[in-house]
C-alpha positions in Angstrom: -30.4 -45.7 68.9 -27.0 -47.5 69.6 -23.9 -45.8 70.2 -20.3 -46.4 70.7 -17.2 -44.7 70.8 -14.1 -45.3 69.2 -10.4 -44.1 69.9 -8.1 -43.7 67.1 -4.2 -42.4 67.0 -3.5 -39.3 64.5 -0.2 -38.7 65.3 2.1 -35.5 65.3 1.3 -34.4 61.7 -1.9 -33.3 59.4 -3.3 -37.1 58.9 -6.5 -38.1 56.4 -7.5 -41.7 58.9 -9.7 -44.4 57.2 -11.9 -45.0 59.4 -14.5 -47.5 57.2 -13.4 -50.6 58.7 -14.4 -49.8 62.1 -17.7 -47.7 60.9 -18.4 -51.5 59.0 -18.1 -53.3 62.2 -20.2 -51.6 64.0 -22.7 -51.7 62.0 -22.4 -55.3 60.5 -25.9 -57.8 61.1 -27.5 -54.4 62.2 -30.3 -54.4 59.3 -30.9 -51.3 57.4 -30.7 -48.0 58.6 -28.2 -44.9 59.1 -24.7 -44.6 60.6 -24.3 -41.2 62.1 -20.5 -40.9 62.6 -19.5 -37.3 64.7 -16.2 -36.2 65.8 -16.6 -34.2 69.5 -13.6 -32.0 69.0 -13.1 -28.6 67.4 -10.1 -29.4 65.5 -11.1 -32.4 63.4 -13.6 -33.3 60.6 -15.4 -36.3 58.3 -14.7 -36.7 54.8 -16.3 -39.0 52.5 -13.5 -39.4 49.4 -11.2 -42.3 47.6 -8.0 -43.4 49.8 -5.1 -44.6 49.2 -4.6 -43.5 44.7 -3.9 -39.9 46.0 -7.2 -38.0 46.9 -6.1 -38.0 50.4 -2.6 -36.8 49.6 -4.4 -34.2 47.0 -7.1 -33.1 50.3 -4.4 -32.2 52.6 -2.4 -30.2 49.9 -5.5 -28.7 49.3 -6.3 -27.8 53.1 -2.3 -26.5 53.6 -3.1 -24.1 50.2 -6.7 -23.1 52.0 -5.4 -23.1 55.3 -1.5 -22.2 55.7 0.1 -23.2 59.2 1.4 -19.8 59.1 0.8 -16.8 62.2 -2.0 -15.5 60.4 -4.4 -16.5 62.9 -5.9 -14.9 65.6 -6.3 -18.1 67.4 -2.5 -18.8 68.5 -2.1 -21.3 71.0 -0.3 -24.6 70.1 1.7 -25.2 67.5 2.3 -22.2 64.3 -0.7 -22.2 62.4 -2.8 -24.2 65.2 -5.7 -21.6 64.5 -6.5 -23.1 61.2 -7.4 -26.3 62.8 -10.4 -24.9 64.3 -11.2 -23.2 61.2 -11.4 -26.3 59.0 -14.2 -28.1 60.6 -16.5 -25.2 58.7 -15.0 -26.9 55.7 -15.1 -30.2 56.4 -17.6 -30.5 58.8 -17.5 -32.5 62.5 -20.0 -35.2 61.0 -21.4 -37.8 58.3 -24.4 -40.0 57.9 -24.2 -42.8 55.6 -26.9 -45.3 54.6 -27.0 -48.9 55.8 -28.5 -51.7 53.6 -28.2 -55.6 55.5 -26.1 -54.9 57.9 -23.3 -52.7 55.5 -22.2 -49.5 54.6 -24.2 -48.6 51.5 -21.3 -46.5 50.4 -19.7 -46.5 46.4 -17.0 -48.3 45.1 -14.3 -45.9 46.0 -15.7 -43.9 48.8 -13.9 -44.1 52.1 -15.7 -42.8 55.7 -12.2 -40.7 56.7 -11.2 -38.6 59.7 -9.6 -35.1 58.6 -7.0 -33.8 61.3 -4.7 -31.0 61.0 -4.4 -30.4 64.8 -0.3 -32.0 65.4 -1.1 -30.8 69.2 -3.5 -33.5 70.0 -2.3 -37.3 68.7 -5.5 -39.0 70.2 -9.0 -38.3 68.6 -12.8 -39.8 69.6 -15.1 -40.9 67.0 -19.0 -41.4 68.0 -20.6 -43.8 65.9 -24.8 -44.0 66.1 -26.7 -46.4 64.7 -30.8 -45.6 63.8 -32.2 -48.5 62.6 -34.8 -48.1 59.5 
């Protein structure tokens, strides 16, 4: 199995990152197979959804109306409201696999491979991309 890691800026506020390009590069003349992309913190997450006509806009207003940066959580260090950061990884989970056909993503026509990060504490984020080949 190959493996790389990838650094990627989020900034200082909640952020929905395209991440596709880079997941095609790595995987480009690799044959067929699966891309296993994971995030190794406990603040961030992997979404599969349509960028840039709004769904990632619509997702973050979604996760504020889910998850209010409010003092409502137990966990409190940071920034208000930090403690939902590490709850939304149960939501949008740490992880996603996607399918590999020739040496490309075999994802749909409007499906993006996107980091989710609330967390405004930490700006710099890790992304491990594996590849298994088939």
């Amino acid at each position: 199995m190959d493996s790389e890691i990838i650094t990627v800026r989020t900034g200082s506020s909640p952020v929905v990152l395209d991440l596709t390009e880079r997941a095609a590069d790595f995987v480009r003349s690799r044959g067929d197979g699966l891309l296993h992309a994971f995030v190794p913190h406990a603040t961030a997450g992997l979404a599969v959804l349509e960028t840039g006509a709004g769904s990632d806009d619509d997702l973050l207003a979604a996760l504020a109306d889910l998850l209010p940066a409010d003092d409502r959580w137990r966990h409190r260090h940071g920034s208000p409201g930090h403690g939902r950061s590490h709850v939304m990884p149960a939501l949008i989970p740490p992880y996603a696999t996607l399918p590999v056909l020739g040496g490309q993503l075999a994802l749909g026509t409007w499906q993006s491979l996107c980091l989710v990060d609330l967390n405004v504490d930490n700006h710099d984020r890790q992304v491990r991309f594996s590849f298994l080949g088939g």
